[in-house]
C-alpha positions as CSV (number, residue, x, y, z in Angstrom):
1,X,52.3,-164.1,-180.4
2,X,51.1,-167.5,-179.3
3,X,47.8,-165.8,-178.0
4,X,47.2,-164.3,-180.8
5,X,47.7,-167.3,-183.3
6,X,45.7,-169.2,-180.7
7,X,43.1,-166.8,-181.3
8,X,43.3,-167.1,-185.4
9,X,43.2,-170.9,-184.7
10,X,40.3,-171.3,-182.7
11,X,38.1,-169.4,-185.1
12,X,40.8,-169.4,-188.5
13,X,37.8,-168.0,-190.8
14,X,37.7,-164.8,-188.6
15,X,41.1,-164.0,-189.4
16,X,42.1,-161.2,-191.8
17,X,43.8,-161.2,-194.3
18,X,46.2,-158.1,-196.2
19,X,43.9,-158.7,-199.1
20,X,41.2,-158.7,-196.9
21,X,41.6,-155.6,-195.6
22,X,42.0,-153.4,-198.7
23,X,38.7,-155.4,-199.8
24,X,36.6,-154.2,-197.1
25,X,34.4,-151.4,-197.6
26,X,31.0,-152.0,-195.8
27,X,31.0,-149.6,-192.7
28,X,31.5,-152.2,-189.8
29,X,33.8,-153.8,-186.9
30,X,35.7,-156.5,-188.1
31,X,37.6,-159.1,-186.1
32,X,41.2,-160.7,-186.7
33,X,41.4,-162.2,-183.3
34,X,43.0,-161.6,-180.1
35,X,41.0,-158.0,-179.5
36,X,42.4,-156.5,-182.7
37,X,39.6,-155.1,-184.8
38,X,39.7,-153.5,-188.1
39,X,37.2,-150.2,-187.8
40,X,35.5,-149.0,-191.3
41,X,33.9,-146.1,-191.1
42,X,31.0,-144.6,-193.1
43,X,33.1,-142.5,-195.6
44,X,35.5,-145.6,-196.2
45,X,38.0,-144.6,-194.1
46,X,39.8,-148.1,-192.4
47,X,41.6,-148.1,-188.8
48,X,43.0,-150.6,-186.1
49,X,41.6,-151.0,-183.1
50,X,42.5,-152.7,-179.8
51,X,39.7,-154.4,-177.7
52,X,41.7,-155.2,-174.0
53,X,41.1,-155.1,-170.4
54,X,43.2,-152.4,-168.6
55,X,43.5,-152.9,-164.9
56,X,40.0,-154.8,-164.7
57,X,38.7,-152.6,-167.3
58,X,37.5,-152.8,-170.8
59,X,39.6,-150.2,-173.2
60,X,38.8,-149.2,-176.6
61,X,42.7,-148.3,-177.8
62,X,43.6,-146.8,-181.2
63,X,46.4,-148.0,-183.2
64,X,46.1,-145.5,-186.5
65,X,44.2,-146.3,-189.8
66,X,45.9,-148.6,-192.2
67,X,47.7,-146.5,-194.5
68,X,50.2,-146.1,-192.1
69,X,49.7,-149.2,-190.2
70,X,50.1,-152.8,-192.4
71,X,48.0,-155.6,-190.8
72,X,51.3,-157.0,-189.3
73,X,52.1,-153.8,-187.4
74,X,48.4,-153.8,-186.2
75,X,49.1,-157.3,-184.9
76,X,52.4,-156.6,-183.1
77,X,51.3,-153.4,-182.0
78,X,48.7,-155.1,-180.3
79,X,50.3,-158.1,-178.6
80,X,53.0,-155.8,-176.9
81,X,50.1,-153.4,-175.8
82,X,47.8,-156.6,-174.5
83,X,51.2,-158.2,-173.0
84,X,51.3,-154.3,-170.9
85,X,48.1,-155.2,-170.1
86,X,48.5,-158.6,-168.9
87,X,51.5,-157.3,-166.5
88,X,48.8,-154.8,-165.1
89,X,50.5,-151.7,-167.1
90,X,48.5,-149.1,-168.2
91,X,48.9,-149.0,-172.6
92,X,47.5,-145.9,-172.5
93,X,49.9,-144.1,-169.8
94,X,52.6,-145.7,-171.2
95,X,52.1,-144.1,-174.6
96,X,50.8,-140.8,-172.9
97,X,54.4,-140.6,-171.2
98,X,56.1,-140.7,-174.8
99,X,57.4,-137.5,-175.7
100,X,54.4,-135.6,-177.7
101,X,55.9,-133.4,-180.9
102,X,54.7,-130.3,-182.4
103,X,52.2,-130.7,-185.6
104,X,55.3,-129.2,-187.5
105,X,58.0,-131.7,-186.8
106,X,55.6,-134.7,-187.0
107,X,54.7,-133.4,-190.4
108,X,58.4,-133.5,-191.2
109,X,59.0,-137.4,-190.0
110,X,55.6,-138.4,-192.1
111,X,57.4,-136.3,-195.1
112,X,60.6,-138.0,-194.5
113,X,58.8,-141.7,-194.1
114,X,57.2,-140.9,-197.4
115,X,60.3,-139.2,-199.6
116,X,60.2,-142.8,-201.7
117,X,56.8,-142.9,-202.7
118,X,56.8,-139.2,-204.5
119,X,57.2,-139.0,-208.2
120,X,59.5,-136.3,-208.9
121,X,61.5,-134.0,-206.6
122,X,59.0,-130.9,-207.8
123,X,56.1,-133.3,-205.9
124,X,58.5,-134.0,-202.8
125,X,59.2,-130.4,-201.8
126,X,55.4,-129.3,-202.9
127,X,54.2,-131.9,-200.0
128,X,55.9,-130.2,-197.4
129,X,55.9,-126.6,-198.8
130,X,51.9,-126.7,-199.1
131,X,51.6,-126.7,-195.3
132,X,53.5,-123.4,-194.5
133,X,50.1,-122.4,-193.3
134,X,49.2,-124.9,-191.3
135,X,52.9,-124.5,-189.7
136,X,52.1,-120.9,-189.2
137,X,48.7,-121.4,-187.8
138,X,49.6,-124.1,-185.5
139,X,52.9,-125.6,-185.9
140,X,54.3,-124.9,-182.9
141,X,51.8,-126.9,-180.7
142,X,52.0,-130.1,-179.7
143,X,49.7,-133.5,-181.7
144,X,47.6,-134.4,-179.0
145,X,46.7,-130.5,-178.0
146,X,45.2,-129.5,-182.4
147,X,41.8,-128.8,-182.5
148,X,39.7,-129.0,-185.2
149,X,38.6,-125.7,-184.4
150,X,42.6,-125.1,-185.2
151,X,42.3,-126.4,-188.7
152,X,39.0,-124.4,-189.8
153,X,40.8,-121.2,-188.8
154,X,43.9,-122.1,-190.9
155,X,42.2,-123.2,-193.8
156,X,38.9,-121.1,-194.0
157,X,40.6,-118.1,-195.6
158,X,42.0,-120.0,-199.0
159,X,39.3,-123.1,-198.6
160,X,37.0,-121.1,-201.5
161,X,40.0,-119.2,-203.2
162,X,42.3,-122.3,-204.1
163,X,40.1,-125.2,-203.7
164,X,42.1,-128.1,-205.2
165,X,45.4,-127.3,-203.2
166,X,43.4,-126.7,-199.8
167,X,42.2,-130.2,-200.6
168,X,45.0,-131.4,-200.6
169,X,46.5,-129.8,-197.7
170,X,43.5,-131.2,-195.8
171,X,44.4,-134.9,-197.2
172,X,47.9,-134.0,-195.9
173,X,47.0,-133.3,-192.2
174,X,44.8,-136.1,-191.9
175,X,47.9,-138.3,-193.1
176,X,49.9,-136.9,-190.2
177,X,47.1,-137.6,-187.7
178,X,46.9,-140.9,-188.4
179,X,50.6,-141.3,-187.9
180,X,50.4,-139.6,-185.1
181,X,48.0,-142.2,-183.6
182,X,49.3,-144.8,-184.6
183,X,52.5,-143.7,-183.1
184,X,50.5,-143.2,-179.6
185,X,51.0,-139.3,-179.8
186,X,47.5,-138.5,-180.0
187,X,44.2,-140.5,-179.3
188,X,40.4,-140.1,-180.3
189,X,39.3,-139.1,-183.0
190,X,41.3,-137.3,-186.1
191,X,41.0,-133.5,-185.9
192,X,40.2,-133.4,-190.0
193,X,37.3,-136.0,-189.4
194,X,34.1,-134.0,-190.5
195,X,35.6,-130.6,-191.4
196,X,34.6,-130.6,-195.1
197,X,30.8,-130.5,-193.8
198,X,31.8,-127.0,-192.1
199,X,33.3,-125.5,-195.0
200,X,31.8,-123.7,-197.6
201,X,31.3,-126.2,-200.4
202,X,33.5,-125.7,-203.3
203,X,32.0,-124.7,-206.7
204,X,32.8,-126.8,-210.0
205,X,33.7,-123.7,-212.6
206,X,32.9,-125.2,-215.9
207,X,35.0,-124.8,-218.7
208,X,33.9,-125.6,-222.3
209,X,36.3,-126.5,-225.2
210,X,36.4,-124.0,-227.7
211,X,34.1,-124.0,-230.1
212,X,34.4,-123.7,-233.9
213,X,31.4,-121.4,-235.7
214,X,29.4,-123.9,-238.3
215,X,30.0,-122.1,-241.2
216,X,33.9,-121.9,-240.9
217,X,34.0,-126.1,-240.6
218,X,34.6,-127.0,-244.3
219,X,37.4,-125.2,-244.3
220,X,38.4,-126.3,-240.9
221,X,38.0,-130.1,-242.6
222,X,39.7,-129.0,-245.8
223,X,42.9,-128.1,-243.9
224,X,43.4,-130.5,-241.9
225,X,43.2,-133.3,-244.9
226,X,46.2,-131.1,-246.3
């Protein structure tokens, strides 16, 4: 903690802010001080990053996008990874020695961490309910061993036939990715990262209003001053 604050007070206008953070949208590396960096990639997407040295050795380490990880768990995820560090621990193997769970019951703890945000009961079970799937596909296996090649399989077949709710169930997985590095399960990057450029693109169906013949609008106008 006093690193850290050290490092905000040496250069105090490097320092991010919560406010800071959601304003951010140029694609970039931005520092808050003490190796923790705040990554924003070229499609918007926003995730923590750890600059240390490991063992003599500079290490790139993941700490989740911010979604699921608020500025002040980037910062205390990072001083007791960097105090590891400092003891010559390995971040990394300690992490990697965590008990890795399958895709389906770390969909079920993101589900569960979520249950307060959902509108309505009906939107609660559909969350968890639109990846039966996914669970069927892949499930079983553990975080860290999903390909992406997993998730094209499991959502080419319905990807054209029900667009909107396969986009919705691909927003999903990423979501449990993202916990799933920031929890240290899995590393690198997300399985769902560049999968909609692989898929057929979806086509817009336009649908007019219905339209009333010209010669049938002064009645149309006379009945509806009645």
């Amino acid at each position: 903690m006093r690193e850290l604050d050290s490092a905000r007070r040496r250069h105090p206008h490097k320092a991010l802010t919560t406010r800071g953070v959601q304003a951010l949208h140029t694609p970039g590396r931005y520092a808050d001080g003490g190796g923790l960096y705040l990554l924003v990639g070229p499609g918007g997407s926003k995730s923590w990053m750890l600059r240390t040295l490991v063992m003599g050795t500079r290490r790139d380490i993941g700490l989740g996008g911010v979604t699921l990880v608020s500025l002040a768990d980037a910062r205390e995820d990072a001083r007791r990874l960097r105090r590891t560090a400092r003891n010559d621990g390995d971040p990394l193997a300690e992490r990697r020695r965590r008990t890795v769970p399958t895709f389906e019951d770390a969909a079920k703890k993101v589900h569960a961490a979520h249950a307060a945000s959902f509108k309505n009961e009906k939107h609660r079970k559909q969350w968890l309910s639109s990846l039966g799937d996914v669970f069927k596909a892949f499930g079983a296996k553990r975080v860290d061993a999903v390909t992406s090649a997993d998730l094209l399989a499991a959502l080419s077949s319905n990807w054209v036939k029900r667009p909107e709710t396969s986009s919705r169930v691909l927003q999903r997985v990423r979501v449990v990715f993202e916990w799933c590095k920031a929890q240290g399960y899995c590393s690198g990057d997300n399985p769902t990262q560049g999968l909609t450029k692989v898929l057929p693109k979806h086509r817009r169906v336009q649908v007019h209003h219905p339209a009333l013949p010209f010669q049938d609008v002064p009645a149309f106008v006379q009945a509806l001053r009645k």
